[in-house]
PABA-220019 format. One record per residue (C-alpha): residue in one letter; x, y, z. Coordinates in steps of 0.5 Angstrom, whole numbers. Layout:
BEGIN
+------+-------+-------+-------+
| resn |    px |    py |    pz |
+------+-------+-------+-------+
|    A |     X |     Y |     Z |
...
+------+-------+-------+-------+
END
This chain:
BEGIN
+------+-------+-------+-------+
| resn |    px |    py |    pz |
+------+-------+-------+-------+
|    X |   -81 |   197 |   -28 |
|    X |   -78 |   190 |   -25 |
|    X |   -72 |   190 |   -22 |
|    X |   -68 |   186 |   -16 |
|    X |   -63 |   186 |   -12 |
|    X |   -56 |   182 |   -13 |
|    X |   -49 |   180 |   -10 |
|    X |   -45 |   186 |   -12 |
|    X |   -38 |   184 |   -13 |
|    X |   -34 |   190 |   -11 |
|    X |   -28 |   193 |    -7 |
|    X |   -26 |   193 |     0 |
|    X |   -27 |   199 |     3 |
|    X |   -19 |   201 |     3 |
|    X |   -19 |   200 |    -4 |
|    X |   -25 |   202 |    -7 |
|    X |   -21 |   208 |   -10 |
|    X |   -15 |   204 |   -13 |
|    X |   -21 |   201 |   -17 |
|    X |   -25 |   205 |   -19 |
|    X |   -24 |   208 |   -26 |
|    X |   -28 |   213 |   -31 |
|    X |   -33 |   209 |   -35 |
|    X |   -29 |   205 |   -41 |
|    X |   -31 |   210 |   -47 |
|    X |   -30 |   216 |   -44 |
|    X |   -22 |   216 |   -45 |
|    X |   -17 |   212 |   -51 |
|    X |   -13 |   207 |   -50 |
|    X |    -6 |   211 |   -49 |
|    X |   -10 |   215 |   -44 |
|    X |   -13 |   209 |   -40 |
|    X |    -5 |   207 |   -41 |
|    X |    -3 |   213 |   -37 |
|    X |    -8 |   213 |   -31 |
|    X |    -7 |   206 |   -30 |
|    X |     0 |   206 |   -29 |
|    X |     4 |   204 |   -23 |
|    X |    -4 |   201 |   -22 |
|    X |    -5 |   194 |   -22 |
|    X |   -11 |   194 |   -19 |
|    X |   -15 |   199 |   -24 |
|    X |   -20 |   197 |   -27 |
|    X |   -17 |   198 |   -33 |
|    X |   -14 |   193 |   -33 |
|    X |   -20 |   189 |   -34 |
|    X |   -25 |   195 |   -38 |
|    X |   -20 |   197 |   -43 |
|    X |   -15 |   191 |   -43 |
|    X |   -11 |   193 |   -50 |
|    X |    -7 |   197 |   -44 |
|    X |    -4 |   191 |   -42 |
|    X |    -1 |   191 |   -49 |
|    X |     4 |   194 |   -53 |
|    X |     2 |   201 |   -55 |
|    X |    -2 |   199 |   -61 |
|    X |    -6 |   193 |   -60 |
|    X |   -13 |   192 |   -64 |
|    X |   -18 |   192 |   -58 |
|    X |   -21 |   187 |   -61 |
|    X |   -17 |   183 |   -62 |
|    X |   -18 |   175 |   -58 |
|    X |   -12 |   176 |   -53 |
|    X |   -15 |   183 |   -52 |
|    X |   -21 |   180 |   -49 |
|    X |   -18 |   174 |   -45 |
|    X |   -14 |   178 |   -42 |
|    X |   -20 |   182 |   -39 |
|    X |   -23 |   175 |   -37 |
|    X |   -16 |   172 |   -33 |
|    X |   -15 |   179 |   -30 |
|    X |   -23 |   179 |   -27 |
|    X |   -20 |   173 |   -25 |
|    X |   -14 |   175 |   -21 |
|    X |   -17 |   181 |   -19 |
|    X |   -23 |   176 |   -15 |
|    X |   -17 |   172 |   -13 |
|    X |   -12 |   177 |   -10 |
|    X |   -19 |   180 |    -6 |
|    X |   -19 |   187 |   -10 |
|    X |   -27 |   184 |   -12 |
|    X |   -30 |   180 |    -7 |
|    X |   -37 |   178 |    -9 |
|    X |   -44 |   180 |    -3 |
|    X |   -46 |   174 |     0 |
|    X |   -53 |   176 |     0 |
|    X |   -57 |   180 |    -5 |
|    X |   -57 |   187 |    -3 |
|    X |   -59 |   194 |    -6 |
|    X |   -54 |   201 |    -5 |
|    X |   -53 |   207 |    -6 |
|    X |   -49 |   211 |   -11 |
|    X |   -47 |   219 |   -10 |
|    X |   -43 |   224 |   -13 |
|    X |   -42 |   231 |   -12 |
|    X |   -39 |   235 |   -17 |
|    X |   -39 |   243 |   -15 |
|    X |   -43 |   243 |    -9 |
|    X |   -49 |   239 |   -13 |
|    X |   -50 |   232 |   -10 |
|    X |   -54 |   226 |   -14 |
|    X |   -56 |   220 |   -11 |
|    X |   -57 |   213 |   -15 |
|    X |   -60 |   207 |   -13 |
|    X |   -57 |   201 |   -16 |
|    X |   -61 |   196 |   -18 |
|    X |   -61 |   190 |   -23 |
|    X |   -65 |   192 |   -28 |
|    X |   -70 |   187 |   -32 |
|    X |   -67 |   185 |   -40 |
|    X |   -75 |   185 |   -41 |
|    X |   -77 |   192 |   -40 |
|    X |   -71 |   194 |   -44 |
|    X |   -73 |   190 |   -50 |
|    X |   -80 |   191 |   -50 |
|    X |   -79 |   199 |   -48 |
|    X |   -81 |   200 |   -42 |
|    X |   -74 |   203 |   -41 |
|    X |   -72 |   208 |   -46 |
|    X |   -67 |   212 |   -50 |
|    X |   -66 |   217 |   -54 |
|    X |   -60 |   216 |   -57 |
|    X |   -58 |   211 |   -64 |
|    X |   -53 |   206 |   -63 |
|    X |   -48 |   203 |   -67 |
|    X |   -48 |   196 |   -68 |
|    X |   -40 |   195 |   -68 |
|    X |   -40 |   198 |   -62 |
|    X |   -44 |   194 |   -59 |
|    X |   -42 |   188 |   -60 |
|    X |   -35 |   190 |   -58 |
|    X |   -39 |   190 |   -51 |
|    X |   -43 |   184 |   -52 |
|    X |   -37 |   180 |   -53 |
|    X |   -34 |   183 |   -46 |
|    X |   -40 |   182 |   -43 |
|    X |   -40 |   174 |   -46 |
|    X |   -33 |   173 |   -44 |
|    X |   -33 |   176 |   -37 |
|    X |   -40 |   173 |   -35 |
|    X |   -41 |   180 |   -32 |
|    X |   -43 |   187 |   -33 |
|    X |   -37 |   191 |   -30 |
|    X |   -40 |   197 |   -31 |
|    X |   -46 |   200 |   -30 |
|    X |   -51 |   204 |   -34 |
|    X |   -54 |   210 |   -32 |
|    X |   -62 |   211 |   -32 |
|    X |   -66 |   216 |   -30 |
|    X |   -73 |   215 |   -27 |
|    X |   -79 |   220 |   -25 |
|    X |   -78 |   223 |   -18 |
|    X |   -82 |   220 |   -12 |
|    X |   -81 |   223 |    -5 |
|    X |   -82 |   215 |    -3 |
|    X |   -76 |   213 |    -5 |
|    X |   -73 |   220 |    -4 |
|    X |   -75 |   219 |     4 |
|    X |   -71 |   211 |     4 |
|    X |   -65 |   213 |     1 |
|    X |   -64 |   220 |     5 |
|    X |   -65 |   214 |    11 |
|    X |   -60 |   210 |     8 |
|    X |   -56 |   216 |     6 |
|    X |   -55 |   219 |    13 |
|    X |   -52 |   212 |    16 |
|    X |   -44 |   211 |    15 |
|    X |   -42 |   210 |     8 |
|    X |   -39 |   204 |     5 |
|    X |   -34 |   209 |     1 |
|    X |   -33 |   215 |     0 |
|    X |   -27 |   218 |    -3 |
|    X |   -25 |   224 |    -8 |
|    X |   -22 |   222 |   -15 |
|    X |   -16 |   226 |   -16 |
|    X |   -16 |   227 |   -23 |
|    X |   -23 |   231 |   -24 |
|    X |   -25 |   232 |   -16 |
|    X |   -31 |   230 |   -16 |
|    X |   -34 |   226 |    -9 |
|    X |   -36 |   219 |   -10 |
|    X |   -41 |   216 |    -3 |
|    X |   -44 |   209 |    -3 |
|    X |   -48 |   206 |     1 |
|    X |   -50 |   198 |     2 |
|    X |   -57 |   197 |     3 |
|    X |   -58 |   190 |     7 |
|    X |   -64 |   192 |    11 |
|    X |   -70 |   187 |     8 |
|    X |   -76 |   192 |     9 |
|    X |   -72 |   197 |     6 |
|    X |   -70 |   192 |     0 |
|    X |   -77 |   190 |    -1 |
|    X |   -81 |   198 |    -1 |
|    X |   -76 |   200 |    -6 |
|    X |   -77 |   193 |   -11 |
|    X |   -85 |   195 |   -10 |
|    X |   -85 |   202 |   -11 |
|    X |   -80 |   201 |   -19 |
|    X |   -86 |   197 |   -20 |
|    X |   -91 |   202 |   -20 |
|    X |   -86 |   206 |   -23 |
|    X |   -88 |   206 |   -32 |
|    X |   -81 |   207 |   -35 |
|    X |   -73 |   209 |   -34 |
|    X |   -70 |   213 |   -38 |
|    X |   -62 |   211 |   -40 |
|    X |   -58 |   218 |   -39 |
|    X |   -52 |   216 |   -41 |
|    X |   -48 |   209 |   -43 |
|    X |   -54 |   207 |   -50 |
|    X |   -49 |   201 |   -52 |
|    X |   -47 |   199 |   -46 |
|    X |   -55 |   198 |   -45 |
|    X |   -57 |   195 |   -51 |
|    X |   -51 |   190 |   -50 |
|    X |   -52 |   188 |   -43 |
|    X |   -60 |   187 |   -45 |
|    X |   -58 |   183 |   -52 |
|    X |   -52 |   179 |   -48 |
|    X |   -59 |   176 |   -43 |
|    X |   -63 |   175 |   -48 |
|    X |   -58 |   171 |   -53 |
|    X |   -57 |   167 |   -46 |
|    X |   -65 |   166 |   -45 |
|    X |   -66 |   163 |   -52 |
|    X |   -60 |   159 |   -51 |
|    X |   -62 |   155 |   -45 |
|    X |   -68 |   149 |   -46 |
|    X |   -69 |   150 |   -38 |
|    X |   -70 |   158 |   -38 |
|    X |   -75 |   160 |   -33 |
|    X |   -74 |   167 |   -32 |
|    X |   -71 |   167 |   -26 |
|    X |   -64 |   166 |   -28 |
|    X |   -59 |   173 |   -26 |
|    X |   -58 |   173 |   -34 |
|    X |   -65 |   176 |   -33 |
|    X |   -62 |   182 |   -30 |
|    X |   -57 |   188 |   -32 |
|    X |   -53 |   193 |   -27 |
|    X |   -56 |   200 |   -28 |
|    X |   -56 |   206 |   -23 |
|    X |   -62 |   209 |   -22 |
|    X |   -63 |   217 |   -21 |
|    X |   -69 |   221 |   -19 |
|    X |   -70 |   226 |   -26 |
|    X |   -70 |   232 |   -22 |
|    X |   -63 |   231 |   -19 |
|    X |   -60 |   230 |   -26 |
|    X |   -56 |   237 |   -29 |
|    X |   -54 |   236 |   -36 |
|    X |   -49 |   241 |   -39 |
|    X |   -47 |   244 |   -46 |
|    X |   -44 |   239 |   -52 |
|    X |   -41 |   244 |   -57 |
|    X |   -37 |   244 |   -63 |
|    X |   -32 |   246 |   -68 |
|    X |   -31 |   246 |   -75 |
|    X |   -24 |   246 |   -79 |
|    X |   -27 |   251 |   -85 |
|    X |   -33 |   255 |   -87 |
|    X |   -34 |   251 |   -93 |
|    X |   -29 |   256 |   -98 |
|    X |   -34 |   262 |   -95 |
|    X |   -29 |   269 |   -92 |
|    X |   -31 |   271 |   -84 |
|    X |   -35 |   276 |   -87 |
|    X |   -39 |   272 |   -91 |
|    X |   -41 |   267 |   -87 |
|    X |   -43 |   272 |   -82 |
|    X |   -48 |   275 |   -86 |
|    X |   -51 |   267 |   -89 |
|    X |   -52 |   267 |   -80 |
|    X |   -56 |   274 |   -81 |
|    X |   -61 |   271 |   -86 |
|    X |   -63 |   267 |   -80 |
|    X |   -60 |   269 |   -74 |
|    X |   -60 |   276 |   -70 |
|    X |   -52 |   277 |   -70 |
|    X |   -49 |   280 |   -64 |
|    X |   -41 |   281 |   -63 |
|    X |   -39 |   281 |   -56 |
|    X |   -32 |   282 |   -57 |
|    X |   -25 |   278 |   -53 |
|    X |   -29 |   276 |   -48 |
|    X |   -32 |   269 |   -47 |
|    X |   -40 |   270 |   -49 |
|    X |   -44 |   264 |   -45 |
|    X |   -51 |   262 |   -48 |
|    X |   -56 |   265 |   -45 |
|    X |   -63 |   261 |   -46 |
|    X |   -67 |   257 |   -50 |
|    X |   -64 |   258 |   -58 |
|    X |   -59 |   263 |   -56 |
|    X |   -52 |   261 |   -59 |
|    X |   -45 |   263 |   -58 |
|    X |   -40 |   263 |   -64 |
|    X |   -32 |   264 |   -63 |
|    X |   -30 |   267 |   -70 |
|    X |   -23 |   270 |   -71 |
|    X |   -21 |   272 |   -64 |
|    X |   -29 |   274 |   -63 |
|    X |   -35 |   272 |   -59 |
|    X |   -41 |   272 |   -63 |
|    X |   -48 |   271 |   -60 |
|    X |   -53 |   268 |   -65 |
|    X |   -61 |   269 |   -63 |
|    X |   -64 |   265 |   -69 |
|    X |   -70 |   268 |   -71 |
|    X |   -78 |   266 |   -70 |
|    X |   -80 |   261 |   -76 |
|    X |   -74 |   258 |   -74 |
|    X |   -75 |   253 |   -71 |
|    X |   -81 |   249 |   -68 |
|    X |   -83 |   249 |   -61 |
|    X |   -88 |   244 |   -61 |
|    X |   -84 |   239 |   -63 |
|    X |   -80 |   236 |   -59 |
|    X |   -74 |   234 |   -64 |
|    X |   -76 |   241 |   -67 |
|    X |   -74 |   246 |   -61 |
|    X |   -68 |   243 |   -60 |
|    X |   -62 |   248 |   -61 |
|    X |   -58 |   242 |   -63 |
|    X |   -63 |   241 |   -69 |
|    X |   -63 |   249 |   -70 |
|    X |   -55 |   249 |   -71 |
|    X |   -55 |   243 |   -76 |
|    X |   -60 |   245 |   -80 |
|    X |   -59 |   252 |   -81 |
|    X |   -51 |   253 |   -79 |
|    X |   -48 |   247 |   -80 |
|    X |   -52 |   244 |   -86 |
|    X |   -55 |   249 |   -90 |
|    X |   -48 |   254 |   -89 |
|    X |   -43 |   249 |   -87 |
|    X |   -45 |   243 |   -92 |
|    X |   -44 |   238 |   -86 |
|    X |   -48 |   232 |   -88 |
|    X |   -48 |   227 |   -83 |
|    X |   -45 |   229 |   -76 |
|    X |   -43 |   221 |   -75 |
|    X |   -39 |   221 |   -80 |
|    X |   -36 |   228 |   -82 |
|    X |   -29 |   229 |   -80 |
|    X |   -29 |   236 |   -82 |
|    X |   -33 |   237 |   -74 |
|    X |   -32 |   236 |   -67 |
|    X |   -35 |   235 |   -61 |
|    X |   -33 |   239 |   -54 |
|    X |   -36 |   235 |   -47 |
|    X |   -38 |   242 |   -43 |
|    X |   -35 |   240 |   -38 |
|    X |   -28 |   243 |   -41 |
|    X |   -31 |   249 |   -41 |
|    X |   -31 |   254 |   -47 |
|    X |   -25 |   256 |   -46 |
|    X |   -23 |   250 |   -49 |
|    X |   -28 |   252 |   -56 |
|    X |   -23 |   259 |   -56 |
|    X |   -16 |   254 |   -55 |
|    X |   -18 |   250 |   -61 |
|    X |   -21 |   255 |   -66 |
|    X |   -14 |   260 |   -64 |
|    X |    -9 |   254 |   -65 |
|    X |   -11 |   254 |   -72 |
|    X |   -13 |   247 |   -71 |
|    X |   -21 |   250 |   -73 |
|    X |   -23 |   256 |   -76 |
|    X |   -30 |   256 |   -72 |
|    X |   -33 |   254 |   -66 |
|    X |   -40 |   254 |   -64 |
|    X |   -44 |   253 |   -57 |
|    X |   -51 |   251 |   -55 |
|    X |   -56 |   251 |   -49 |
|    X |   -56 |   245 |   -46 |
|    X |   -63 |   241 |   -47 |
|    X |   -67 |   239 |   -40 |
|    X |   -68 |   233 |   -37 |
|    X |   -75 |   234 |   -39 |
|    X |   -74 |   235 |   -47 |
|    X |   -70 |   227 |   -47 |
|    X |   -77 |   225 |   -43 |
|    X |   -81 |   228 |   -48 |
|    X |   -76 |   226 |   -54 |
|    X |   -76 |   219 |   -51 |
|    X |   -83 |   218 |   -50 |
|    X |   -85 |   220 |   -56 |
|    X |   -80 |   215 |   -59 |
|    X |   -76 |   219 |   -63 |
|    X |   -69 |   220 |   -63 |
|    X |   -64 |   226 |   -62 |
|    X |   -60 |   228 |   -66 |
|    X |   -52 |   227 |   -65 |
|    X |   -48 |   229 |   -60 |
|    X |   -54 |   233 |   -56 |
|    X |   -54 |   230 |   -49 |
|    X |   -47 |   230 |   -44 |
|    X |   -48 |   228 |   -37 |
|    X |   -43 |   230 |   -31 |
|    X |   -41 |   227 |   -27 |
|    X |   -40 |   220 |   -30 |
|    X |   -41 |   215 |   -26 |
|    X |   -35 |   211 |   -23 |
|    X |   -33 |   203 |   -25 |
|    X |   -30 |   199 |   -21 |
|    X |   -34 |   200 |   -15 |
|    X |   -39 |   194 |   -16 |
|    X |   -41 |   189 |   -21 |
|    X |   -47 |   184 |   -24 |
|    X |   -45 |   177 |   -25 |
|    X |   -50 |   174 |   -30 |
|    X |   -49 |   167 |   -26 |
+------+-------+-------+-------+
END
């Protein structure tokens, strides 16, 4: 993997709190709104630039964006991002329930996205990602990093653990979900030169978590490659803003669903076409969790269910087969439930474990759905697997926690 360092534009280290924001495609404008206020200077405010409209602005709108660009500006105006004078690499922790990750953040070479070399596992769409091309164009930056996961080497680990046991750069608690963000300069030019030669060595990177934020960082730096009679590789346009985790430092969590009917079947009904293909257990009032591998919980009519799918059901030597998601869709969700396109129906929701399934139970109890239905979380292992296979998962499979923090550094592409 090529990768180099680059002059972070980044917060002071007093304000590195008051910047940041969660990643632009984790919340709704109204919610962006409500976090931002009394903020001038959130990152909001340049992410999700509609919240500087009245409520109900199209966010593709032309005045929307420009509005992103004259508030990058005033925030490197007013000294809320100020650019390093020289190339550097960092470090980016977070810690969620006594867990600690640690990220090497880099700039990621558009090459080895577009021949493949970094990886994903996950389909985009096209809409989506030209709404973030077009915010990478008018800003000339990536603002918001992706999220890669790379195979662990005790090399790297041994640097960062050097860097990590010096004086941060930042390091606060956000106040909304707790979780602790640490982050480190790296401007030691040994150290920069060791971590640019081991990524060399290193076959491929996985994106984790940020597709579209990926494809239209690379798309962005491509289009200005073809676009310059004088290209010569070396521009910053090559590069784009990723933070770097080691795969066995990673924790993916459950992402669940809800359905709003059975698809004109009774409870009972429904239950026993889930026997033909699963061994039915009732477990009563109380949460029921799923245990392992193709064990499901299903919360129905005020009770917990687990659903063991039966052998035949699923094939573990493929790497989409084994997946639960894949077992759900094709025997519950289609094969009972008539849901097709898990995209495009609007009969389905999607729970980010992170709410806990107390929130499956809320749902379903407030007449908002009528059936609920969690899965085991997959492995880091089976996104590698999937990914170097070229295949591509089904929807809705993968959920990273924590998610990485905006505002904290940006890549400017001149």
């Amino acid at each position: 993997m090529r990768v180099k360092p680059f002059r972070g534009i980044r917060p002071p280290k007093s304000l590195a709190k008051q910047v940041s924001s969660r990643p632009y495609d984790v919340l709704n404008s109204e919610e962006a709104r409500a976090e931002a206020a009394g903020n001038p200077m959130s990152l909001y405010h340049i992410i999700k630039p509609e919240i500087n409209f009245p409520a109900g602005t199209d966010e593709h709108d032309e005045r929307v964006y420009q509005s992103a660009v004259e508030n990058f500006r005033k925030f490197r105006e007013n000294g809320w991002l100020v650019q390093d004078d020289q190339e550097k690499y960092y470090v980016y922790a977070q810690t969620m329930n006594g867990r600690t990750q640690y990220g090497l953040v880099v700039a990621a070479w558009v090459e080895d996205y577009m021949e493949g070399r970094i990886k994903k596992h996950e389909l985009t769409r096209k809409d989506k990602e030209e709404d973030r091309m077009k915010h990478v164009r008018v800003n000339n930056a990536n603002m918001e990093p992706v999220f890669f996961a790379y195979p662990h080497r005790d090399d790297l680990d041994a640097i960062v653990k050097s860097i990590t046991s010096g004086e941060p750069e930042y390091d606060f608690v956000s106040d909304l979900d707790g979780f602790r963000h640490t982050f480190w300069v790296i401007d030691d030019a040994d150290k920069i030169a060791k971590i640019t030669a081991i990524f060399a060595q290193i076959p491929a990177m996985y994106i984790a978590d940020g597709h579209h934020r990926s494809a239209a960082a690379a798309l962005v730096g491509n289009e200005k490659k073809l676009q310059n009679p004088h290209h010569t590789g070396n521009e910053e346009y090559n590069y784009f803003l990723a933070v770097c985790f080691p795969d066995n430092q990673l924790n993916v969590i459950d992402y669940n669903r809800v359905v709003k009917d059975l698809n004109g079947l009774s409870d009972e009904a429904f239950l026993a076409k889930l026997a033909e293909d699963f061994i039915v257990e009732k477990k009563g009032a109380e949460i029921y969790k799923p245990n392992k591998l193709h064990n499901f919980s299903l919360y129905l009519g005020g009770e917990w269910y687990s659903l063991t799918a039966k052998e035949g059901r699923y094939n573990d030597a493929d790497p989409i087969g084994v997946l639960d998601v894949t077992v759900s869709s094709e025997l519950i969700l289609h094969k009972i439930l008539g849901i097709g396109d898990l995209r495009t129906d609007k009969r389905i929701d999607f729970v980010g474990g992170i709410r806990g399934l107390g929130e499956l139970k809320r749902r379903v109890d407030s007449g908002e759905m009528k059936v609920a239905l969690a899965l085991y979380p997959v492995t880091m292992q089976q996104i590698i697997d999937i990914a170097d296979s070229g295949n591509i998962m089904p929807p809705k499979t993968t959920w990273f926690e924590p998610k990485l923090r905006s505002g904290l550094i940006v890549h400017e592409l001149c």
